[in-house]
C-alpha positions as CSV (number, residue, x, y, z in Angstrom):
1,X,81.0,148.5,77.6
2,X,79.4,151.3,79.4
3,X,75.6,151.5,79.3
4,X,75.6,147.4,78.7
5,X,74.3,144.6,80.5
6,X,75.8,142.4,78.0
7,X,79.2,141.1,79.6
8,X,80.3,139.7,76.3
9,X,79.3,142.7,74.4
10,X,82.4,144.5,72.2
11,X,83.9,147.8,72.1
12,X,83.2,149.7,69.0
13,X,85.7,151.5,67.8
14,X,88.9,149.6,69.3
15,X,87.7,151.4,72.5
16,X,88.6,151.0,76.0
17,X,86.1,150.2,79.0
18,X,86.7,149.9,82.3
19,X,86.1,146.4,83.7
20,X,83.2,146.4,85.8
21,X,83.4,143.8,89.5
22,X,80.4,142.9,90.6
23,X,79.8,140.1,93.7
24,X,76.7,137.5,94.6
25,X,76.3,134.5,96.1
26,X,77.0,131.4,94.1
27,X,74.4,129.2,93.7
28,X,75.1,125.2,94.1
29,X,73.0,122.6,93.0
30,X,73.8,118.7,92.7
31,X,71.8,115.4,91.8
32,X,73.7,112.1,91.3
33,X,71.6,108.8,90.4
34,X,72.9,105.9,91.3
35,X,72.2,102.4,89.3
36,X,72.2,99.3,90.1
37,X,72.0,100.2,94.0
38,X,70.3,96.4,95.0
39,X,73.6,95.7,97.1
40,X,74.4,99.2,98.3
41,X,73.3,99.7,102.1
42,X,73.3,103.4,101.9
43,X,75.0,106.6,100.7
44,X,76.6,109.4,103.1
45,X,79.5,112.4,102.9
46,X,81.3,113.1,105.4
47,X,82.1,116.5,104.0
48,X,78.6,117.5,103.2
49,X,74.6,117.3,104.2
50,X,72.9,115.2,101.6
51,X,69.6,113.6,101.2
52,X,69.2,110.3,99.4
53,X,66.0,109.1,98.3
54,X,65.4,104.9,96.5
55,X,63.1,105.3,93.6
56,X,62.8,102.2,90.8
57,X,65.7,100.6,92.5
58,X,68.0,103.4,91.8
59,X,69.1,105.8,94.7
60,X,69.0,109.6,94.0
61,X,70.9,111.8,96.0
62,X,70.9,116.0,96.5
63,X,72.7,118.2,98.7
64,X,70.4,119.0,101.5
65,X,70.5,122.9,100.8
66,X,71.8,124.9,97.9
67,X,74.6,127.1,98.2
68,X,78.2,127.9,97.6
69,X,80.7,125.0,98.0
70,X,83.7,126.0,100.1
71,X,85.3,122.5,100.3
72,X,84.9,119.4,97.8
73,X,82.2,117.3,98.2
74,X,82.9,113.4,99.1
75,X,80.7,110.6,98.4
76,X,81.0,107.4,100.1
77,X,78.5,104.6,98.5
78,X,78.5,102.0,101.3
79,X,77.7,98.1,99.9
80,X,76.2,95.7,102.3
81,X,78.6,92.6,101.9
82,X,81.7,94.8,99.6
83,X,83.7,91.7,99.9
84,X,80.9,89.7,97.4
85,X,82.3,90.3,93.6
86,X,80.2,92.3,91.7
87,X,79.9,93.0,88.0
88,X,79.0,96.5,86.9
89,X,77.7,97.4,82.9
90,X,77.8,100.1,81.1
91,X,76.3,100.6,77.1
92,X,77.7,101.8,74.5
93,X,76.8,104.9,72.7
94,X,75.3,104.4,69.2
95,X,76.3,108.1,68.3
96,X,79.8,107.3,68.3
97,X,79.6,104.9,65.2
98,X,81.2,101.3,64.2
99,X,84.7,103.0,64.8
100,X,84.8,103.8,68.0
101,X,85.3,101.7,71.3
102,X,82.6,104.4,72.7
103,X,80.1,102.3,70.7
104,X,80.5,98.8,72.1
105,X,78.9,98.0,75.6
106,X,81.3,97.3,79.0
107,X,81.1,94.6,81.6
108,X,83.5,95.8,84.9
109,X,84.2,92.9,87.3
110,X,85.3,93.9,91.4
111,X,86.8,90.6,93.4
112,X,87.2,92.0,96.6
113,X,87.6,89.1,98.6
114,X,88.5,88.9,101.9
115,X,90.2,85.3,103.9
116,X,91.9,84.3,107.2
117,X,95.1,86.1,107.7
118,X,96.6,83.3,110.1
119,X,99.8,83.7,109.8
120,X,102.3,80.6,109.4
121,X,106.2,80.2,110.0
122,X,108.2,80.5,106.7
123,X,111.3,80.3,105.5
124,X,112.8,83.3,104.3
125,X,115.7,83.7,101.9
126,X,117.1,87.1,101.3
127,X,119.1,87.5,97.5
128,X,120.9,90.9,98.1
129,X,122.7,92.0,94.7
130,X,126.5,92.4,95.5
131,X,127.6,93.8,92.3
132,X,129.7,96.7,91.1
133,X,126.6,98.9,90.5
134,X,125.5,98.7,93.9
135,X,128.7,100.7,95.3
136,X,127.9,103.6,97.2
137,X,124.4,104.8,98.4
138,X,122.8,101.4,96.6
139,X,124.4,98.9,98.5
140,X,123.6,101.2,101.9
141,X,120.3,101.4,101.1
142,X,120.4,97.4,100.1
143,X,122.1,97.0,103.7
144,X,119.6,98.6,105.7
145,X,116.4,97.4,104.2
146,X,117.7,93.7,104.8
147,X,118.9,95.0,108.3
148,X,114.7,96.3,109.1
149,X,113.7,92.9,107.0
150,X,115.8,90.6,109.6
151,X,114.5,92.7,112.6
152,X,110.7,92.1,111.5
153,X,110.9,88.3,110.8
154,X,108.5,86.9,113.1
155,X,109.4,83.8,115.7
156,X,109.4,80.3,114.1
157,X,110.9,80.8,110.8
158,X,114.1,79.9,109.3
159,X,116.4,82.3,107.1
160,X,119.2,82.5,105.4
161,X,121.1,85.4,103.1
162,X,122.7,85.0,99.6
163,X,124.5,87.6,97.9
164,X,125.4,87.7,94.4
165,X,126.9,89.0,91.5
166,X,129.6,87.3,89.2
167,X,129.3,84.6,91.8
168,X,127.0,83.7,94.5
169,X,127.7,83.4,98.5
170,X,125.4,82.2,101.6
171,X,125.8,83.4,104.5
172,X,124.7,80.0,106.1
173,X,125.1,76.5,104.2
174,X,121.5,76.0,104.5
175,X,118.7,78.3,106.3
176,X,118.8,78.2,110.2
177,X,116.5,79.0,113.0
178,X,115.4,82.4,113.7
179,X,117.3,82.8,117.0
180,X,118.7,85.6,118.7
181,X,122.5,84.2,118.0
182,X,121.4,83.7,114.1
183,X,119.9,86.8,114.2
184,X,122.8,88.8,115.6
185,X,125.4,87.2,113.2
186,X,123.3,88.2,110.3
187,X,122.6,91.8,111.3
188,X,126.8,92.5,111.7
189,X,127.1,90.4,108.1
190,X,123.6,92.9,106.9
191,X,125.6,96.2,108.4
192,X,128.9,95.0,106.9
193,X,127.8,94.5,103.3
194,X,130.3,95.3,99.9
195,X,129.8,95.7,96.2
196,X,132.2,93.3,95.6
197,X,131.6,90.0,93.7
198,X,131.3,91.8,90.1
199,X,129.1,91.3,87.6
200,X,125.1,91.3,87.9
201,X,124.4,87.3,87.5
202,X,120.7,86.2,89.3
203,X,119.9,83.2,87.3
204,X,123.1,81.1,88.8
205,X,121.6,81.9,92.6
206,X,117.9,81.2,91.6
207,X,118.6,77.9,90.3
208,X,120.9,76.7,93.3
209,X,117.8,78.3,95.8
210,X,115.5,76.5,93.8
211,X,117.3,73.1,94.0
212,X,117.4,73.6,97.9
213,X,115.6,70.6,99.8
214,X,112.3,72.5,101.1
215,X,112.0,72.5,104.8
216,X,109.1,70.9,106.4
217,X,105.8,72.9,106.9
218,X,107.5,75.9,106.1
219,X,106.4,77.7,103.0
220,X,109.5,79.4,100.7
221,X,109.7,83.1,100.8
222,X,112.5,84.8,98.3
223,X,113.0,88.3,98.6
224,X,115.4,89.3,95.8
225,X,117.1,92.9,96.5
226,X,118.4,94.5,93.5
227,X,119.6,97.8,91.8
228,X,120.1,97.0,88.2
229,X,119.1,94.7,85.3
230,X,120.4,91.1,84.2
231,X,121.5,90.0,80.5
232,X,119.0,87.7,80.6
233,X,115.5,88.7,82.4
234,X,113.1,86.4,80.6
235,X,115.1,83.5,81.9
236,X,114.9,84.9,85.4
237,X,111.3,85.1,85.1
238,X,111.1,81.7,83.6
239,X,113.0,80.1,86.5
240,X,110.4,82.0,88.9
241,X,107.6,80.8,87.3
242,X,108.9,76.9,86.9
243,X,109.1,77.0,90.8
244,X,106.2,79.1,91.9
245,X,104.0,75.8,93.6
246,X,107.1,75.8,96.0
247,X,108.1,79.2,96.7
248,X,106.8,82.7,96.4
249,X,109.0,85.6,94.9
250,X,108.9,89.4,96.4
251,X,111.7,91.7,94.6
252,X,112.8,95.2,95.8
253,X,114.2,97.5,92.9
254,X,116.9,100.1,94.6
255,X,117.5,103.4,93.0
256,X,115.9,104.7,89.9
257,X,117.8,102.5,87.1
258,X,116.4,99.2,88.8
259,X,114.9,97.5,85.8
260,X,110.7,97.3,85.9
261,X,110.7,94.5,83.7
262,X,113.2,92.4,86.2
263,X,111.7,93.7,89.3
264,X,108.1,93.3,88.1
265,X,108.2,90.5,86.3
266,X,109.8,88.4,88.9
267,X,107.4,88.9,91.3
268,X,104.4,88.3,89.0
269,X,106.1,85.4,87.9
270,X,106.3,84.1,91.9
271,X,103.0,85.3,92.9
272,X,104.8,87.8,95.3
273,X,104.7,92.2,95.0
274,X,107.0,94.5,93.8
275,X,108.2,97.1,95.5
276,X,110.8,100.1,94.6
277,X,113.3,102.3,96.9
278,X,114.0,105.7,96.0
279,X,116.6,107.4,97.6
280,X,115.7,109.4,101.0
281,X,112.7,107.0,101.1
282,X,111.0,105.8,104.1
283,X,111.7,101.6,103.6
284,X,109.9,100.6,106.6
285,X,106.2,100.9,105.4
286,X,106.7,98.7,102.3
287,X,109.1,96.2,104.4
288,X,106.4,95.6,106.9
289,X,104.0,95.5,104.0
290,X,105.6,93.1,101.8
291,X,106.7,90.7,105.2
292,X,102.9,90.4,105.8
293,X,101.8,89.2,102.7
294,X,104.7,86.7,102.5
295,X,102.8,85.2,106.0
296,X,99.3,85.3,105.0
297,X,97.5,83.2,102.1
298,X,96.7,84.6,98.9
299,X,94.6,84.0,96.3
300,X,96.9,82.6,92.8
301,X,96.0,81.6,89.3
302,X,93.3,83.7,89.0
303,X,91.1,83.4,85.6
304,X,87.9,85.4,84.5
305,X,85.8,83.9,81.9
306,X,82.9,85.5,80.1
307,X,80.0,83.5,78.7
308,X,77.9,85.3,76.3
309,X,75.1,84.5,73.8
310,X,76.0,83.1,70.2
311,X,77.5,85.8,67.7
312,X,79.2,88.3,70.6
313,X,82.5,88.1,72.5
314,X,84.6,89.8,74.8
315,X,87.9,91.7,74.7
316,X,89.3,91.2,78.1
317,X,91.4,93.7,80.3
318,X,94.1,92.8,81.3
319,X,94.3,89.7,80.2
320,X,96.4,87.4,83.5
321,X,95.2,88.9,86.8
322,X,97.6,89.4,89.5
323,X,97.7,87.5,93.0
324,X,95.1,89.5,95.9
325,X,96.4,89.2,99.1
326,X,94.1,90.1,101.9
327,X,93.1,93.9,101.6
328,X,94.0,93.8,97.4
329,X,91.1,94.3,94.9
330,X,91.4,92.8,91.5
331,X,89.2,95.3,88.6
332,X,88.5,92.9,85.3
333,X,87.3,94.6,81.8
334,X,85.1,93.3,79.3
335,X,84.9,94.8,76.0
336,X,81.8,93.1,74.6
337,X,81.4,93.1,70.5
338,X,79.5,91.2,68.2
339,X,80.6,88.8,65.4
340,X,77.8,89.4,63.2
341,X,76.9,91.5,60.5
342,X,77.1,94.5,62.3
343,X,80.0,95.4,64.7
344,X,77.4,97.4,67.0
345,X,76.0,95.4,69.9
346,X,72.3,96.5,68.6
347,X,70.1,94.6,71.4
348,X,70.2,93.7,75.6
349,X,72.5,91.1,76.2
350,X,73.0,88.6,79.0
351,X,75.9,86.9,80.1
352,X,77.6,85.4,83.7
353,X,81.5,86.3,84.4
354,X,83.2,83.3,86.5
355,X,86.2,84.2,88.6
356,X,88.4,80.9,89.4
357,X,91.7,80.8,91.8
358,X,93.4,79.0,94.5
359,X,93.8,79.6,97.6
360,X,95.7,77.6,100.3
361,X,95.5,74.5,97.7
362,X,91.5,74.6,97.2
363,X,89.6,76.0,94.2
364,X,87.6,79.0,94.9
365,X,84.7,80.2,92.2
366,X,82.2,82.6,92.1
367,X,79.6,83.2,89.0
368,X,78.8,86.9,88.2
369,X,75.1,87.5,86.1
370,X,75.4,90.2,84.4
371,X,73.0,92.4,81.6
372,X,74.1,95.0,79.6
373,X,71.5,97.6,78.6
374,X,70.7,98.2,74.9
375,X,72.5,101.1,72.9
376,X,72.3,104.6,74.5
377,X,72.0,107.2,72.7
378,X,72.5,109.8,76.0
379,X,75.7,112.3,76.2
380,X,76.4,111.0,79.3
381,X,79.7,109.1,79.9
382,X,82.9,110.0,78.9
């Protein structure tokens, strides 16, 4: 109102006023602590000037002047061996009662791990779904994906092509050499695929690639291609999973109506990736991708277990970790709670995390101390 230096102020009287503009500099100031900084190396933007400064073992960082912000602000906290797994705490807030998940303490687990990428010859077996539903832009987009996957296989593997639907068909009566004769005749049968052998039947194919002799030094790849969803996916999976210490499953889902429960599942079930194909999407970056993980090693079977002092226990999250391929980081949640009297973790506690896999037939394991900090009682945090 006029005559006010209240901006907030009302209008007696269901009176106008004008709207007053006024303009100043903007004023910018910004602190972040970080915790638990004994394995960070340093802390630097590359958008801003900062200053960082180590007190008590935590590192506190400031812009280096105040001011305005005309671009956002980017962090990078740099650890000094980020492929060593790390477990990060956080404690619970009392405030938020016995009913809240706010009120119990968290353990965060990061397995970043990082192996040889030799790559080794495989053999490759591509199961392209030839049914009805694949007519039309499906089965094009089917055709040239396996056309870019032939094209990329590397020299010294062996390959063959099934395609199926009511019935299955191979292209060769057992996988062949990767040759330039082999690799022309499957690139005109790729170009020249149909939606033809009716219904949408994977477990019949499965089972006869599974029952194949395995060729010598040559790991199994099987890359199933696929627009739709089966009558019976747990069965699928099943079959995967029965046969996953001799082959590996990767699974492209084509379209939008490709089922995430068949196209996921399989590859969980086969220690492979999923990937999925929208139409007018680029195929060749998840192609390549999904080629070099099929040749390097990975780490499988996975496990974290927590080990915590009598009367407290974890709720874990999610409960089977996936395979990490070079370059993947796995994230594990811990819940922790107590089993006594009182549902509130009321005291410190500390525990050790052990991550177990395999990894090119040997057992890998790494033990994680970890404390968790008593109550807090702060509004910071979510």
């Amino acid at each position: 109102p006029q005559g006010s230096s209240d901006p907030l102020a009302s209008i007696e009287d269901g009176g106008t006023g004008q709207v007053q503009h006024a303009t100043a500099a903007a004023v910018f100031n910004f602190n972040l602590e970080v915790t638990g900084s004994d394995g960070v190396s340093n802390v630097t933007s590359p958008t801003h000037d900062i200053r960082t400064e180590t007190r008590e073992g935590r590192i506190h960082v400031s812009l280096s002047k105040s001011g305005p912000l005309s671009k956002d602000l980017v962090l990078l906290v740099h650890y000094s061996d980020p492929h060593q797994p790390r477990a990060i705490t956080e404690p619970g807030r009392a405030k938020f009662g016995t009913e809240s998940w706010m009120s119990n303490p968290a353990v965060m687990l990061n397995f970043f791990p990082k192996f040889s990428t030799t790559r080794a010859a495989c053999e490759f077996i591509f199961v392209v779904d030839r049914s009805g539903s694949m007519s039309g832009g499906f089965i094009k987009s089917a055709s040239e994906t396996l056309v870019l996957f032939l094209k990329s296989i590397p020299p010294g593997c062996h390959f063959n092509i099934i395609g199926f639907g009511s019935r299955h068909q191979s292209l060769f009566p057992k996988s062949v050499p990767y040759d330039q004769k082999n690799l022309d005749t499957a690139v005109r049968h790729a170009e020249g695929l149909q939606a033809d052998l009716g219904g949408t039947e994977l477990l019949s194919p499965l089972r006869h690639i599974f029952g194949l002799p395995l060729l010598s030094g040559l790991p199994r790849q099987v890359f199933v291609l696929t627009d739709g969803s089966v009558s019976n996916t747990s069965a699928c999976i099943d079959e995967v999973k029965k046969n996953v210490k001799h082959a590996r499953c990767f699974t492209f889902g084509i379209g939008s109506g490709a089922s995430t429960a068949l196209v996921k599942g399989l590859a969980r079930a086969g220690n492979g990736t999923a990937e999925f194909i929208q139409g007018g999407e680029r195929m060749q970056p998840k192609v390549i991708s999904s080629l070099k993980r099929a040749l390097q090693p990975s780490v499988t079977d996975l496990k974290a277990e927590f080990k915590l002092p009598a009367g407290y226990e974890i709720l874990q999250a999610p409960a089977k970790l996936p395979t990490i391929f070079n370059g993947d980081k796995a994230v594990v949640y811990g819940i922790v709670c107590s089993t006594g009297k009182t549902a509130l973790v009321e005291s410190a506690v500390k525990g050790t995390a052990t991550l177990r896999g395999m990894i090119l037939g040997k057992t890998i394991e790494y033990s994680i101390p970890f404390q968790i900090p008593q109550p807090s009682e702060e509004e910071t945090g979510p």
